[in-house]
C-alpha positions as CSV (number, residue, x, y, z in Angstrom):
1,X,-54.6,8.8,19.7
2,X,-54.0,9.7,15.9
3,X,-56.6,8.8,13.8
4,X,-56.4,10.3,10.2
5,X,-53.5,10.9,7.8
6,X,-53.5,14.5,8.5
7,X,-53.4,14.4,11.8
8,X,-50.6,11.6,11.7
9,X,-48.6,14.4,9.4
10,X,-49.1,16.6,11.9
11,X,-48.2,14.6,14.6
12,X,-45.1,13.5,12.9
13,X,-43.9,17.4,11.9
14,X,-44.5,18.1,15.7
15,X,-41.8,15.9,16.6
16,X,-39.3,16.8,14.0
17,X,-36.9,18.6,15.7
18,X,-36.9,15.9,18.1
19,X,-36.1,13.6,15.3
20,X,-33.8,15.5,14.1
21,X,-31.9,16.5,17.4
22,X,-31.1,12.4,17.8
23,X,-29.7,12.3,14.5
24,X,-27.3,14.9,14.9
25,X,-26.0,12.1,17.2
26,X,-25.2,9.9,14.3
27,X,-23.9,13.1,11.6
28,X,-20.2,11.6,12.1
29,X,-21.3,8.3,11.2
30,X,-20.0,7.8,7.0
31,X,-22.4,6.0,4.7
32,X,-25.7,7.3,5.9
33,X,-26.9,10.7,4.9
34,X,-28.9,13.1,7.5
35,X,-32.5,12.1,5.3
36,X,-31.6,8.5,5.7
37,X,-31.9,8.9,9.8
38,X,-34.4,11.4,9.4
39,X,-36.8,9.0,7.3
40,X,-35.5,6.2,9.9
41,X,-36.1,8.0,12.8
42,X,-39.6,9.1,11.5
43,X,-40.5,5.3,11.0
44,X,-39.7,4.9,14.6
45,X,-42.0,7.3,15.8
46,X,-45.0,5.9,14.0
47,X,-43.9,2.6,15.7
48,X,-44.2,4.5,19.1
49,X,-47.2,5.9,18.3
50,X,-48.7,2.2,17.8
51,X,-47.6,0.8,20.5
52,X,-47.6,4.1,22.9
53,X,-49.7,3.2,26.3
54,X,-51.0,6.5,28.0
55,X,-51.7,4.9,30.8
56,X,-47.9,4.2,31.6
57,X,-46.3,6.6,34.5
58,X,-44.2,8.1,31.3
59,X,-44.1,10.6,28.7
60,X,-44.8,10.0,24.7
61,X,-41.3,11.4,23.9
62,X,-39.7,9.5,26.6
63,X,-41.2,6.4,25.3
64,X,-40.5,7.0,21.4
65,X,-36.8,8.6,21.8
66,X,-35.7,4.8,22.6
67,X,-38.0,3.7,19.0
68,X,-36.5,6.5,17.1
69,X,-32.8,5.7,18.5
70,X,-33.4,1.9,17.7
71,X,-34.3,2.8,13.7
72,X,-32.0,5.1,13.8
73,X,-29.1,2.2,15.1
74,X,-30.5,-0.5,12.6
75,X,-30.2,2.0,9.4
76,X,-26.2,3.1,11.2
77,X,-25.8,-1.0,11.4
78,X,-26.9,-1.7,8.1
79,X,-25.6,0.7,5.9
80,X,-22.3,1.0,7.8
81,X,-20.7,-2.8,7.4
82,X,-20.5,-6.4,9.5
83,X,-20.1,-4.9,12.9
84,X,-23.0,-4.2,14.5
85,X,-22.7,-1.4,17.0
86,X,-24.5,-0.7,20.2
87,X,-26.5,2.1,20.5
88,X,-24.1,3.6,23.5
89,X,-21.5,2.2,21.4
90,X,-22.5,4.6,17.8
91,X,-22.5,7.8,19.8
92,X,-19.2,7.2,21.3
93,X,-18.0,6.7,17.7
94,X,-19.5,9.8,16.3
95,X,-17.9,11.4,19.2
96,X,-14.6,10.3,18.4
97,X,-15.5,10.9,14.6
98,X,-16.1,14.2,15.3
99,X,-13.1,15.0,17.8
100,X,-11.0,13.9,14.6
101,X,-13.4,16.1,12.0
102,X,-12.7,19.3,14.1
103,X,-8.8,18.2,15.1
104,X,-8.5,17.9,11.3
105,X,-10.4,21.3,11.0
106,X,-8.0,23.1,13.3
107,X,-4.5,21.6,13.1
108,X,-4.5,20.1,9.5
109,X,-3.4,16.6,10.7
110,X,-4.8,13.3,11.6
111,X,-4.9,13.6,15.3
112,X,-3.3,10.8,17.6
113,X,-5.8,8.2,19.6
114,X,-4.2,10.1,22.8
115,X,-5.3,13.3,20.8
116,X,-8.8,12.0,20.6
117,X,-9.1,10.4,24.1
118,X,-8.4,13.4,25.4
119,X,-11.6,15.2,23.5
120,X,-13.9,12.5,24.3
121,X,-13.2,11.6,27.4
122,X,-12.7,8.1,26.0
123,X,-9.9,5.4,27.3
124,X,-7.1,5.4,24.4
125,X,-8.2,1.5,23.8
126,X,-11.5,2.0,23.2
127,X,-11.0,5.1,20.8
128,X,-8.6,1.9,19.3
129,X,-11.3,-0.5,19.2
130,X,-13.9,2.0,18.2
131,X,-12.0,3.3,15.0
132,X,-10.7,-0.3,14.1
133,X,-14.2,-1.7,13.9
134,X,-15.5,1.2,12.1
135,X,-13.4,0.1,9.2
136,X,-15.2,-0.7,6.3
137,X,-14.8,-4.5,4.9
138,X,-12.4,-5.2,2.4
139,X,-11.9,-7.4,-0.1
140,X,-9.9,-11.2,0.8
141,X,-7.5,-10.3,-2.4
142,X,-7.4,-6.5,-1.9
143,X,-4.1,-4.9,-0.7
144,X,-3.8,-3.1,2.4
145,X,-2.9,1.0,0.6
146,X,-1.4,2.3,-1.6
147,X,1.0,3.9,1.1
148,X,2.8,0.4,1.0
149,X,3.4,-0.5,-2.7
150,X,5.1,-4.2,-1.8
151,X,2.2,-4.9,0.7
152,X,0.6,-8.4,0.7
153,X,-3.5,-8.8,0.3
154,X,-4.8,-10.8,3.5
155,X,-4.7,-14.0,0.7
156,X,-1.3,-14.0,-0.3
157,X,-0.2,-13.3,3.6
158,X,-2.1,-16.9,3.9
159,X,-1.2,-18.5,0.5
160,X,0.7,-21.7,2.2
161,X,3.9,-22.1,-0.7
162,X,4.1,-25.6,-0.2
163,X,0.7,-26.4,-1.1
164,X,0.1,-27.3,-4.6
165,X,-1.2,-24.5,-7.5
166,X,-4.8,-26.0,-8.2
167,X,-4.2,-25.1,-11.8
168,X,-0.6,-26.9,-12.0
169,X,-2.7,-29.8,-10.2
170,X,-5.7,-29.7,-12.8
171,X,-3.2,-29.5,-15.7
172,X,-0.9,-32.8,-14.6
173,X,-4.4,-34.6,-13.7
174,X,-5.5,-34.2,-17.6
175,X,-2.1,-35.1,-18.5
176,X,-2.0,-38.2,-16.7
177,X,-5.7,-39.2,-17.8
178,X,-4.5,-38.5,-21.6
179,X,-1.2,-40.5,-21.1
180,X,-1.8,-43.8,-21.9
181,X,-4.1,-42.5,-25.1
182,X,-0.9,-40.9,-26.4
183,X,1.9,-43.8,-25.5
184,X,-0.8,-46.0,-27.4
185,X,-0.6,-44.1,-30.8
186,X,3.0,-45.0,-30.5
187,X,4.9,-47.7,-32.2
């Protein structure tokens, strides 16, 4: 179909604003920058393009939109944290990333989940879920903000206090090894 660089360019240019229609899907999505899909989605069209069968009832575009979405989804997934998201999944976040953007915008407050249900169309529970799981990882040790001064990391909320300090353990093991060593220097 493509056989030279330039017409590969070409080909690629052509599609674009395709390209770059899709990835305004993803804008609300933090950690990946609107080149980052671009570039991703641009790889995913060159995949189409290899494997692209004319001979199939259906059109180029219609057969690459599902490559450029799924390098598009795999960049999100990998830049964005643990949770991997669904592709159905992502634009219903950037939805309700947006609602909140514009909510934000117009009243100068975080808005509610109901707030942000309401604009997406989205059941309050899943604007929930979706929100929780878009949080980034943190750190076993880290404490949960700066909004709660006396707030307990996830480890010291665990720390069992009637399990020995490994240290304090350590320490009294080398003591009891050097014991007789010292009561022998003794008269």
């Amino acid at each position: 179909m493509v056989s030279t660089a330039d017409e590969r360019d070409e080909f690629v240019e052509a599609f674009l604003p395709h390209i770059a229609a899709l990835a305004r899907e993803y804008r609300a999505v933090r950690a990946v920058s609107r080149e980052e899909l671009m570039q991703a989605g641009v790889l995913g069209l060159l995949k189409a393009l290899e494997r692209y069968d004319p001979e199939r009832a259906n059109s180029f575009w219609t057969y690459a939109r599902w490559w450029v979405r799924q390098a598009m989804q795999e960049l999100v997934s990998s830049l964005n944290g643990v949770v991997v998201f669904s592709d159905r999944a992502l634009r219903q976040l950037a939805r309700v990333n947006a609602a909140r953007h514009d909510h934000l915008q117009a009243q100068g407050r975080e808005p509610s989940t109901e707030d942000l249900a309401a604009v997406t169309g989205l059941p309050p529970a899943q604007v929930t879920m979706l929100l929780g799981a878009a949080q980034p990882p943190r750190a076993f040790d880290e404490r949960p903000g700066l909004d709660r001064p006396r707030a307990h990391s996830l480890a010291e909320s665990l720390r069992d206090p009637a399990a020995e300090d490994p240290f304090e353990h350590a320490t009294l093991r080398v003591a009891a090894d050097a014991l007789p060593a010292v009561l022998a220097t003794l008269s």
